[in-house]
VEXVEX-745623 format. One record per atom (N, C-alpha, C, CB): residue number from 1; residue in three letters; atom name; x, y, z negated. Coordinates in pm, 1 decimal, m for minus. Glycine has a CB too. Layout:
<nodes>
  seq  type  atom         u         v         w
  NUM   ALA    CA         X         Y         Z
...
</nodes>
This chain:
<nodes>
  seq  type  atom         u         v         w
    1   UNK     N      84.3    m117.7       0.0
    1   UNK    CA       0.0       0.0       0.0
    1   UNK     C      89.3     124.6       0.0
    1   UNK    CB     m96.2      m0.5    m122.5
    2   UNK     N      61.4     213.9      92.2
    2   UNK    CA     124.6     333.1     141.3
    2   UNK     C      62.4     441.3      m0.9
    2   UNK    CB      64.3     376.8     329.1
    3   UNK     N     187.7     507.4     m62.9
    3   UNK    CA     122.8     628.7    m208.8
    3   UNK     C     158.7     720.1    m112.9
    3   UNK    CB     212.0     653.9    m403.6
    4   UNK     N      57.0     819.3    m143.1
    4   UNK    CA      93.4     993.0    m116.1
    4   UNK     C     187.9    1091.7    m166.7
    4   UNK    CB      m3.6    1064.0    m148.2
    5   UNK     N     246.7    1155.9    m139.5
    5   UNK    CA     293.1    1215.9    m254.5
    5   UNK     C     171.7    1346.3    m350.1
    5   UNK    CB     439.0    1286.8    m190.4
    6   UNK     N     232.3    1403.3    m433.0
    6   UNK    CA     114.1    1422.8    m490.2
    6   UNK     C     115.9    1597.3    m497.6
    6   UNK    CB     103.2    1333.8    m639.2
    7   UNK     N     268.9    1617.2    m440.1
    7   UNK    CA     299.5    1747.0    m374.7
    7   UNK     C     251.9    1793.2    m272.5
    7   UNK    CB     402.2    1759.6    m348.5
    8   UNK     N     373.6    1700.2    m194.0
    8   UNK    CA     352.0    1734.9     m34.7
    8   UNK     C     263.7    1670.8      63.1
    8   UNK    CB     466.6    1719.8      28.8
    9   UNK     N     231.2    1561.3      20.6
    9   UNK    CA     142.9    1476.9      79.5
    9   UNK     C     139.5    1412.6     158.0
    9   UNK    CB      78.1    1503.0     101.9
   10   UNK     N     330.4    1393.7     183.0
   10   UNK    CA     383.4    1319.7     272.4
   10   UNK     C     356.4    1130.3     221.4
   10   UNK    CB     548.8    1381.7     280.6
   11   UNK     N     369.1    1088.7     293.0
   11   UNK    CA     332.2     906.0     263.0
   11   UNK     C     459.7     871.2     197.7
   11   UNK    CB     305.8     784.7     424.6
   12   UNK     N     493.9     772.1     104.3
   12   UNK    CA     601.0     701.8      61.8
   12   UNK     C     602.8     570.1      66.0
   12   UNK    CB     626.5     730.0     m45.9
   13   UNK     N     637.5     543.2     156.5
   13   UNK    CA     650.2     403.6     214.9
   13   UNK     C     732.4     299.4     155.1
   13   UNK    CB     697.1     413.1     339.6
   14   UNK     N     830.0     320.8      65.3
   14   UNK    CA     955.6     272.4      m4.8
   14   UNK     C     887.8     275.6    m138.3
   14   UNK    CB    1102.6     368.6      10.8
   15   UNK     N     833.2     179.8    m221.7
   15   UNK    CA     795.2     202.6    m409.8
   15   UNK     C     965.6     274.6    m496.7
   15   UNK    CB     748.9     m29.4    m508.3
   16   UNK     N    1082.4     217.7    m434.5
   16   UNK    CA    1155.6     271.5    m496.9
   16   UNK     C    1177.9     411.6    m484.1
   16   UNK    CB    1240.2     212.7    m486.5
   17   UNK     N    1102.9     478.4    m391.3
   17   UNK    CA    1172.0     636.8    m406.7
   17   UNK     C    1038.2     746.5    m470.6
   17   UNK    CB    1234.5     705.1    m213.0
   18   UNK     N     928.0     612.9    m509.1
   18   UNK    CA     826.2     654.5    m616.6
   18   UNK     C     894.3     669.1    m748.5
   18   UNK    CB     708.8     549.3    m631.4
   19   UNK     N     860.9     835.4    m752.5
   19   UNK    CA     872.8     896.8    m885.5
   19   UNK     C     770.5     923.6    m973.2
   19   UNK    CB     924.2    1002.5    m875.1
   20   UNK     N     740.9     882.4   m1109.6
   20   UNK    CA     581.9     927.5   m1182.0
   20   UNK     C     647.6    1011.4   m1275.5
   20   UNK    CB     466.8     793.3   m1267.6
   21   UNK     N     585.7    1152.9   m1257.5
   21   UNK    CA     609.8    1213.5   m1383.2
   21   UNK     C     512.9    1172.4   m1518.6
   21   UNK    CB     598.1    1360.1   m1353.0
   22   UNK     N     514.3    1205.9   m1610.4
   22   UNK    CA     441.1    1199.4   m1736.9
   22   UNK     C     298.9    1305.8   m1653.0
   22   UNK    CB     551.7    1278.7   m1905.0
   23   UNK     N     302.5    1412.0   m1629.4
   23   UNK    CA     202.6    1437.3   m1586.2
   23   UNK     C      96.8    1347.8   m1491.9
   23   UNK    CB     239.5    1528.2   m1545.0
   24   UNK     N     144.3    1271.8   m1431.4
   24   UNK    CA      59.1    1178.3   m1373.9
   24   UNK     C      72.4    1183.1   m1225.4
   24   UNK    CB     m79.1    1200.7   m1416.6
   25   UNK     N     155.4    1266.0   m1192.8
   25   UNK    CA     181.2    1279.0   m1040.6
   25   UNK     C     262.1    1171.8    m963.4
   25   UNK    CB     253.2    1404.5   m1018.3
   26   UNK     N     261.6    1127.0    m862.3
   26   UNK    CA     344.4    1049.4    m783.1
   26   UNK     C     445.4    1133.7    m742.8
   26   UNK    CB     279.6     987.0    m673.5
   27   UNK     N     584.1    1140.3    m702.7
   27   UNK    CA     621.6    1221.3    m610.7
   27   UNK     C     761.2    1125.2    m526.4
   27   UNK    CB     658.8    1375.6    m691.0
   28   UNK     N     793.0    1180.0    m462.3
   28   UNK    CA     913.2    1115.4    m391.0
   28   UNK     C    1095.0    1169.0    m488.6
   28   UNK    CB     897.5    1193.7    m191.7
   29   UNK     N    1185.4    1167.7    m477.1
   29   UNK    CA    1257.0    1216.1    m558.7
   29   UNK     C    1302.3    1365.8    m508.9
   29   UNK    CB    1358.4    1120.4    m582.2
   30   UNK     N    1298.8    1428.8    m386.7
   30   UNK    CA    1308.3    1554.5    m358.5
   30   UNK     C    1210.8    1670.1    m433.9
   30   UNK    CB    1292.2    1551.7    m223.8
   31   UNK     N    1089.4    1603.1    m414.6
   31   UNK    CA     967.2    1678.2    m490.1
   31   UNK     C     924.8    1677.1    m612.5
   31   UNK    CB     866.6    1652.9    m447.6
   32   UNK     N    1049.1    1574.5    m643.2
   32   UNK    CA    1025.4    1536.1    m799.6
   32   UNK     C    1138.0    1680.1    m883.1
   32   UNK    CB    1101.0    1322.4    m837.9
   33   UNK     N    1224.1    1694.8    m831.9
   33   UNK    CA    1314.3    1752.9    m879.1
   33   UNK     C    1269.8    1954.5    m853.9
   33   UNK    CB    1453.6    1676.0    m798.7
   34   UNK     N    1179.1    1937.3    m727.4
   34   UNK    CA    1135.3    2107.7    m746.7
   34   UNK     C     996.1    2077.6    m833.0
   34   UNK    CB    1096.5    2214.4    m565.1
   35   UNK     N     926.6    1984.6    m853.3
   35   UNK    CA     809.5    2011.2    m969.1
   35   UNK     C     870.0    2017.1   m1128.9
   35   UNK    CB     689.5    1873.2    m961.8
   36   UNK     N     961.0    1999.6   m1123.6
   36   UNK    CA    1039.3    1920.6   m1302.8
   36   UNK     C     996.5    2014.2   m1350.7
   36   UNK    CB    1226.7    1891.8   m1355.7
   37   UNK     N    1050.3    2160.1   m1334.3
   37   UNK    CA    1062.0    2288.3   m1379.6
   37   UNK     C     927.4    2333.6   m1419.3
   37   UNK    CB    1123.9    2374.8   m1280.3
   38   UNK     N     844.6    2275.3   m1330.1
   38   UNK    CA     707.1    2349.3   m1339.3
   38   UNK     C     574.8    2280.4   m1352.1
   38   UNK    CB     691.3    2425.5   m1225.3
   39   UNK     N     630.1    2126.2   m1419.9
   39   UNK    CA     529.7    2054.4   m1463.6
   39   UNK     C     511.4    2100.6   m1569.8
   39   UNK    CB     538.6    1931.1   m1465.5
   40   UNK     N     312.4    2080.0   m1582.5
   40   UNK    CA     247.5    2151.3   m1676.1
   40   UNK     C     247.5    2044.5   m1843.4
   40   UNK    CB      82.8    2186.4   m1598.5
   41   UNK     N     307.9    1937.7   m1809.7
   41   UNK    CA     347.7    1866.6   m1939.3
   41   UNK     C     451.8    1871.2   m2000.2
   41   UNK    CB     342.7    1759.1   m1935.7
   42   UNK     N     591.2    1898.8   m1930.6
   42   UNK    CA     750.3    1880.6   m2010.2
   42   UNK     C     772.8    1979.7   m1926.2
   42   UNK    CB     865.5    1728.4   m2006.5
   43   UNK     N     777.7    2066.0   m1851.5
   43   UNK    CA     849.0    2178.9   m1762.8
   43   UNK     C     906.4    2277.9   m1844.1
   43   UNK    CB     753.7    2252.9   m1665.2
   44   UNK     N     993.0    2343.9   m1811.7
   44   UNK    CA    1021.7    2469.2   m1884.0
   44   UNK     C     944.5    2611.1   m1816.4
   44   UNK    CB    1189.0    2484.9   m1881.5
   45   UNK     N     890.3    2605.7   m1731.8
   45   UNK    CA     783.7    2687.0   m1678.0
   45   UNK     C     664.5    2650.9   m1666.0
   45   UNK    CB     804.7    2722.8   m1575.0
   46   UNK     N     655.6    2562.3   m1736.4
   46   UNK    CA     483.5    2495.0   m1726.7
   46   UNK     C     379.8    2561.2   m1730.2
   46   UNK    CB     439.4    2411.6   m1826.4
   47   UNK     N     348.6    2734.4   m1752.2
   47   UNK    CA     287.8    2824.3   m1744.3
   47   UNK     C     219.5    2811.1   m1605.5
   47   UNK    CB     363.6    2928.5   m1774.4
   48   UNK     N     326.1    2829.0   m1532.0
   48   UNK    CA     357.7    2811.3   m1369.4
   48   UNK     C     257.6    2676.1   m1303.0
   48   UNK    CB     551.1    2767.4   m1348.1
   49   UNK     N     277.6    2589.4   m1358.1
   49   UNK    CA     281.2    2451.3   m1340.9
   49   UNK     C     110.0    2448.3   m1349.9
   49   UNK    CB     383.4    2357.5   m1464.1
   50   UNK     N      60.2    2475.9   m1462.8
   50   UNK    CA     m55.5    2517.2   m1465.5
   50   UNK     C    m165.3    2577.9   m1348.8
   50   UNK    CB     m32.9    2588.2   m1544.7
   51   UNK     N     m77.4    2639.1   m1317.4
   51   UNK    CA    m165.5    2743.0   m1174.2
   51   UNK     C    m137.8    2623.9   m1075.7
   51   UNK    CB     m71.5    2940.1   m1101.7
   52   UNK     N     m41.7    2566.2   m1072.8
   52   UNK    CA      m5.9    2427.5    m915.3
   52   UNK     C    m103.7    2348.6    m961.0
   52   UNK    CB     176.6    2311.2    m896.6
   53   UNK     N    m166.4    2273.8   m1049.6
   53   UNK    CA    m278.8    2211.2   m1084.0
   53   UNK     C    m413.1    2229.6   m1023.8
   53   UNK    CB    m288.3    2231.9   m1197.1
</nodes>
């Protein structure tokens, strides 16, 4: 089964380059690393993160 990402919404075809944050998002590891900052659960801008929700 093909996951979405939960960013970009590109397909991830590979389970290993599935990333789950604690927030609950899928992401690939590129999109994992620009949401970190601004996830609305552990981010250090999660203010931010909030409004991407």
């Amino acid at each position: 089964m093909v996951t979405r990402c939960t960013l970009c919404r590109r397909p991830i075809h590979d389970e290993s380059l599935q990333r789950w944050c604690r927030c609950g998002w899928c992401m690939d590891p590129n999109c994992e690393r620009n949401h970190a900052p601004f996830c609305q659960v552990n981010g250090s801008e999660r203010w931010i993160g909030a409004l991407e929700y």
